[in-house]
N, C-alpha and C positions, 0 to 999 in steps of 0.2 A: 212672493211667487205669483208669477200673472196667470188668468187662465188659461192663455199658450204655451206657457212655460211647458215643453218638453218631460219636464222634471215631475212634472205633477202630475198623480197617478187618476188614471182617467184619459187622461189627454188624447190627442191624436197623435201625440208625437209617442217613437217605442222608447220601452221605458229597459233602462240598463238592470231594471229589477229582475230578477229568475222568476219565472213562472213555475208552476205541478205541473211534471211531467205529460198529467194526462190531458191536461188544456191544450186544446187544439191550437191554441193561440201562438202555443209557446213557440220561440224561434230555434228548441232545439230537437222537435218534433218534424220529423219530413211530412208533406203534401202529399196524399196518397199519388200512387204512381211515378213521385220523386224517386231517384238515386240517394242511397242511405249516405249520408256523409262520413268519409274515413274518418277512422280512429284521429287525434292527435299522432304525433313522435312521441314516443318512450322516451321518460326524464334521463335525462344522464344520468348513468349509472353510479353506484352508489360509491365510497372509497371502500376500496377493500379493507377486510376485519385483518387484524395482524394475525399472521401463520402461529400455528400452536408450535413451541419448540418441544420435542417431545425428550428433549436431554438437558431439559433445563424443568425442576421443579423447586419450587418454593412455598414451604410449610409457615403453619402460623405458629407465632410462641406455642407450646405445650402448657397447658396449666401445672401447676405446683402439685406431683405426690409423691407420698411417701414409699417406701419399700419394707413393709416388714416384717418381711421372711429377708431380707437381705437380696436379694438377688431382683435388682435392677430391670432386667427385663425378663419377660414372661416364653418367649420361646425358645427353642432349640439355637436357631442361629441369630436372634437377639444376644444369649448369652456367649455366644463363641465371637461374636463382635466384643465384646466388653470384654472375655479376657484375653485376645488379642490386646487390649492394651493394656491390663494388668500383669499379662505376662510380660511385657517390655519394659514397664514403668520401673524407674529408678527410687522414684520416694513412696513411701504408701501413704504419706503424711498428704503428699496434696493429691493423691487420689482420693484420699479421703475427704478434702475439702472441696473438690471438686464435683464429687458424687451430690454434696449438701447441697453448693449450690444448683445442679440440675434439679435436686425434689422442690427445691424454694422457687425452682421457676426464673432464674437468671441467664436461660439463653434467651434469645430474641428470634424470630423467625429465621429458618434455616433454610438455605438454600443447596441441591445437589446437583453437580454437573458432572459428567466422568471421569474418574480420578478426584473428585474434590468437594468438601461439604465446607460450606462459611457460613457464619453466623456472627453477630453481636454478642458478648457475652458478658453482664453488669457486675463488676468487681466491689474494692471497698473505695473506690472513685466515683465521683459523679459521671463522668462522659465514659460508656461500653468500651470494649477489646474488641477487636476485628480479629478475630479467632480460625482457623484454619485446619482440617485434618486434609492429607493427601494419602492415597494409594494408587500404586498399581490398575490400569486397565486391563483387559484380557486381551489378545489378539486373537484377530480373524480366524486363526486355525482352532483357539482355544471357545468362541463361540460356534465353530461348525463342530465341534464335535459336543456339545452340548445342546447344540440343537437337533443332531439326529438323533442321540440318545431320550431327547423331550420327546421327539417326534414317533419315537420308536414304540412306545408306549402308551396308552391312551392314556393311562391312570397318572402317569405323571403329568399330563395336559390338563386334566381335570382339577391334581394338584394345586399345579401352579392359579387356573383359575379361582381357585377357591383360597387364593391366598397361603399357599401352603407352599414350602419347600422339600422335596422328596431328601433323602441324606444321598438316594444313588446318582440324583441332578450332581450335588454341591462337589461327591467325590470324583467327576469327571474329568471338572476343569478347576479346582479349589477355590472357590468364589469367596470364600471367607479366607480371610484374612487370618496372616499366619500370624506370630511375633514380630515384631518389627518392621511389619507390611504398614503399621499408620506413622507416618508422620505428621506429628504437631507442628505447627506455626502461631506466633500470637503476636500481637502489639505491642503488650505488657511485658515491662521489665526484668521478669523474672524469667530467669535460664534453665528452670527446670523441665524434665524429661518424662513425661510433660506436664506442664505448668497448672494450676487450678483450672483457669479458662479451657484450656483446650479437654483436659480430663472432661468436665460441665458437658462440652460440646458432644468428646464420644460417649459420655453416655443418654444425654438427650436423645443421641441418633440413635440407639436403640431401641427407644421406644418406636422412630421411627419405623425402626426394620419389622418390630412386633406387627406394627397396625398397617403395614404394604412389603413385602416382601419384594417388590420390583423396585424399590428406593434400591435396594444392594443390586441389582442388577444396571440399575444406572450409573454408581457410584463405580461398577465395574466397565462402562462405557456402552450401555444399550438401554434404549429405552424401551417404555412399555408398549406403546402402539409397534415399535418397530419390532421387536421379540415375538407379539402375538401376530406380527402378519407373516414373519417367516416361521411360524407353526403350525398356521392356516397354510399355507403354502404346501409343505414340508408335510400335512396329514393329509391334503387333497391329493397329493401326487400317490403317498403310499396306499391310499384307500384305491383310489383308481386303478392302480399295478395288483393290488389283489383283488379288484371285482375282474380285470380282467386274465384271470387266473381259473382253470378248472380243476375241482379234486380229483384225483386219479378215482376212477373205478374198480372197485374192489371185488372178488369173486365169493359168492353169498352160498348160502343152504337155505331152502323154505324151510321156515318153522312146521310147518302141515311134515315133509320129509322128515325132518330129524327128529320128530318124534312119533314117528308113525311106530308100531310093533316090530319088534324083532325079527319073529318067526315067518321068514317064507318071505324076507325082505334083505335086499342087501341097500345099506345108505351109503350115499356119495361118499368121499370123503373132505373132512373139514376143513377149509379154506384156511390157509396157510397164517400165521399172525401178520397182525398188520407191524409195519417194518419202525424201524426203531427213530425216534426223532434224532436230526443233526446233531441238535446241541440238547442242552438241560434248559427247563424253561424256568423263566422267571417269577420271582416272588410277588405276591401284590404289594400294593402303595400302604404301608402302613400308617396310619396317620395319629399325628401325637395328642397323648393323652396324660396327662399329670401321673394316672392313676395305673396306667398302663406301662409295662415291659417297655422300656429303651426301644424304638423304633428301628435304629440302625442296628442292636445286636437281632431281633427281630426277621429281618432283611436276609442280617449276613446265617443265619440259623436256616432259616429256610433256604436260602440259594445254597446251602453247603450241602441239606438234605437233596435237594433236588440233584446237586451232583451226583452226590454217593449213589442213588438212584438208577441214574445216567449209567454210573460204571455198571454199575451190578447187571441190570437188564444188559449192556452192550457185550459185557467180558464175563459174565456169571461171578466176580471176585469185585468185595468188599475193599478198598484199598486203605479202610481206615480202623477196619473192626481192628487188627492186631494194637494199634497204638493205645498206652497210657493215658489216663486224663491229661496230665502235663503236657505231655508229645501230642496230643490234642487241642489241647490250647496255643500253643508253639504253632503249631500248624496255621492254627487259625488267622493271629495273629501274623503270624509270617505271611499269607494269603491277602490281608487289606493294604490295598496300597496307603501310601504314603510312609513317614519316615517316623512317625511318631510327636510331630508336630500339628497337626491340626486338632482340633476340636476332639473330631469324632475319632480319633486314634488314642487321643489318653485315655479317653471314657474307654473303648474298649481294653485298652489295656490293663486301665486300673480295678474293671470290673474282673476279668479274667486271673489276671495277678490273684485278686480277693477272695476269689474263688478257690484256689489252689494253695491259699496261705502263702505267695511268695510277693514279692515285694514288684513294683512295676520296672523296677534296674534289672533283676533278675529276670525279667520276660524277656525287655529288651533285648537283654545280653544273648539268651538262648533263640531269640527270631534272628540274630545273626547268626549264630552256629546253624540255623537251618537254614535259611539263604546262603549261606557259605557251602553244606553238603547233605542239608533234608536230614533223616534218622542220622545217617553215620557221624556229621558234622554236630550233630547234640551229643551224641553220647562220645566224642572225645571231648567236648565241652565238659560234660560232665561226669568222667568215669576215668581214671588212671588208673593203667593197667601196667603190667612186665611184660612187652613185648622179646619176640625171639634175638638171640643177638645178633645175628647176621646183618638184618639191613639195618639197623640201629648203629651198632656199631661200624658200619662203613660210614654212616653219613657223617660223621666228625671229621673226619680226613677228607672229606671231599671240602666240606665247607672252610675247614684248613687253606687245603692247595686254593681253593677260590679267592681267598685274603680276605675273608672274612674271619669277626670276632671270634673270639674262643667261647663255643656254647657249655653251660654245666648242665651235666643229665641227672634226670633226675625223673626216675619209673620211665614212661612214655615220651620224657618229653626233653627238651632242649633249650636252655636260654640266657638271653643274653637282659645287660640289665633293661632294655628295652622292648626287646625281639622273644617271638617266643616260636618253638616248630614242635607240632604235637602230633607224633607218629599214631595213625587210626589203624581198625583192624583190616581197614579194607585195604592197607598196604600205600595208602598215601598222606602227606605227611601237607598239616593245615595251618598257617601261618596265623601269628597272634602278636598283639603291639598291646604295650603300654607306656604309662609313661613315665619317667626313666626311675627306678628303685622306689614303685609305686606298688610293682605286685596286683596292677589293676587290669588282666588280659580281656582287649575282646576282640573276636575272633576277625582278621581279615584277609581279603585275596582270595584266591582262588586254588581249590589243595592239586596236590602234583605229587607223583613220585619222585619227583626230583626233589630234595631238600635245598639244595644248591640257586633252583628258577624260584622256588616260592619265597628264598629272602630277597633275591636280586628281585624280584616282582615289587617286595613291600618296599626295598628301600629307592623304588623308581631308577633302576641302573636300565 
């Protein structure tokens, strides 16, 4: 390097080295009363991150455990996912081997998209099963009406964020999964219904459900970001509609007044009652406890009180004090929707049944003699009497000329070896089917005076 040399620090020549800031010297310091030199251009931008799919999640293997108290997973609709497919399953044999493999830790990370959970799942082969459950999504009408009902409520909001499912959310739009709502799919050769692998898979996914309860709302086609913003949504609008709202004013007495002395005073008179609510209001969010009362009989106990309530204050009459315990529970049961298929419909029944010492066929059967005619429809369900002969015995001859079968009577009632017509006291006569020289009636259609409309009803004429 020569002593000219540019390069060489010292030099006259500038050197491509950076100078401190604070050296005046430096070439990236202005000259007082210089013009500050513009920034650079901004780097090109960066590549964008990939979009979060919020209807696609994918879980890691689960570790291997065991179960033993028996019951696989730990919540309310944990377990009504799993017997959702115990109630379908055709073998218990590889339900049972399929359970084993789930606590040994043989599914592989799971993935859920709507309508569909996949997974790997390590058989007695070296290379996994590409394993498959499918269900049902909900439509658009079936989530707006579960989301005004979230929305409706703060406590069920709260719920949900805390990882919890209300039983009044699940009964709106039945998110869980009935019998025969999952179908299995698998690689592996075996034809059963459904096969070791796929069993593995549903019940891995209920651990699943235990530890996010928004897995089953994706599995039903929504995801979590998208649910929680039309909730936000859906609570800012309702909050706003009632801040802009004023409580009526009500017409008062001063306390100083209404207890002033008697004597030598006449008091206003007392402001009329405040006026009665619309409707009966509703029960809070129970939330589940191992150790605590069944949440949904909970629920349906208090929102029944609250009715009874309702009537009383509005009509001065009890409309339940007269009924029996049985006709009480009948009631009860008759009141929750659903058909006797979900989840939280056997548990009530079977708890109520237990209760009563009758069996859960016997509820059933009496929740349709009261959807069929309330009190009257039970007690011709269960009470044969000797009616007067007059409309009894004309109804034979009618259902004669009609060309219908020859019915045998017998006390109250009428039948054929299928067909059954059972005369009540209230003068109308309530159609019953079994099946055929089974002697097995339960009650259906809609009752008529006509003996004649209520069979052409049952047999679809």
């Amino acid at each position: 390097m020569t002593p000219d040399d540019p390069r060489r620090p010292g030099a006259s020549g500038r050197s491509d080295e950076p100078r401190y800031p604070d050296d005046p010297r430096s070439p990236g310091r202005p000259r007082a009363g210089a013009a500050r030199p513009r920034p650079p251009r901004t780097a090109p931008a960066r590549p964008a991150l990939p979009r979060h799919d919020d209807r696609r999640r994918t879980f890691p293997q689960l570790a291997p455990r065991a179960a033993p108290d028996g019951r696989f997973a730990a919540t309310w609709w944990g377990n009504a996912w799993v017997e959702s497919l115990e109630d379908a399953a055709l073998d218990p044999a590889r339900l049972a081997r399929g359970k084993a493999y789930a606590q040994r830790g043989h599914v592989d990370a799971i993935t859920v998209t709507p309508g569909r959970v996949v997974a790997y799942v390590h058989g007695s082969r070296p290379r996994p099963y590409r394993t498959e459950i499918r269900l049902r999504t909900l439509g658009d009408a079936d989530w707006e009406r579960f989301l005004d009902e979230a929305a409706a409520r703060p406590e069920h909001i709260a719920a949900l964020l805390d990882k919890d499912v209300p039983h009044a959310l699940e009964a709106v739009t039945g998110l869980l999964p009935a019998p025969g709502d999952l179908i299995p799919d698998c690689s592996c050769p075996d034809d059963g219904y459904p096969c070791k692998h796929a069993a593995a898979l549903c019940y891995q996914s209920a651990r699943l459900l235990d530890e996010d309860p928004f897995v089953l709302f994706l599995m039903r086609g929504r995801g979590e970001q998208e649910l929680l913003a039309d909730l936000t949504r859906r609570n800012a609008a309702r909050s706003a509609a009632e801040r802009g709202t004023t409580a009526p004013v009500l017409p008062t007495v001063p306390a100083r007044t209404a207890l002033a002395p008697l004597t030598g005073h006449t008091l206003p008179p007392l402001p009329p009652p405040l006026p009665a609510p619309a409707h009966p209001g509703r029960p809070a969010v129970f939330p589940a406890d191992p150790d605590a009362p069944d949440p949904l009989a909970l629920d349906l106990l208090a929102g029944e009180a609250a009715a009874r309530a309702h009537a009383f204050l509005t009509t001065g009459h009890d409309p339940v004090a007269a009924l029996t315990p049985w006709q009480d529970a009948v009631r009860l049961a008759a009141a929750h929707p659903g058909s006797g298929l979900t989840a939280s419909t056997r548990a009530l029944y079977r708890d109520l049944s237990y209760a009563l010492d009758r069996t859960p066929t016997d509820l059933a059967r009496a929740v349709a003699a009261w959807r069929q005619g309330g009190p009257a429809g039970l007690a011709v369900l269960e009470e044969p009497w000797d009616p007067p002969a007059g409309p009894f015995d004309r109804a034979r001859p009618a259902l004669l000329a009609a060309d219908l079968a020859a019915f045998r009577p017998w006390r109250n009632r009428l039948s054929t070896r299928s067909l059954q017509l059972r005369f009540g006291r209230d003068g109308l006569w309530y159609g019953y089917e079994s099946d055929t020289d089974r002697e097995d009636w339960w009650p259906r259609g809609t009752p008529d005076a006509d003996p004649v409309g209520v069979v052409t009803a049952l047999l679809g004429r």
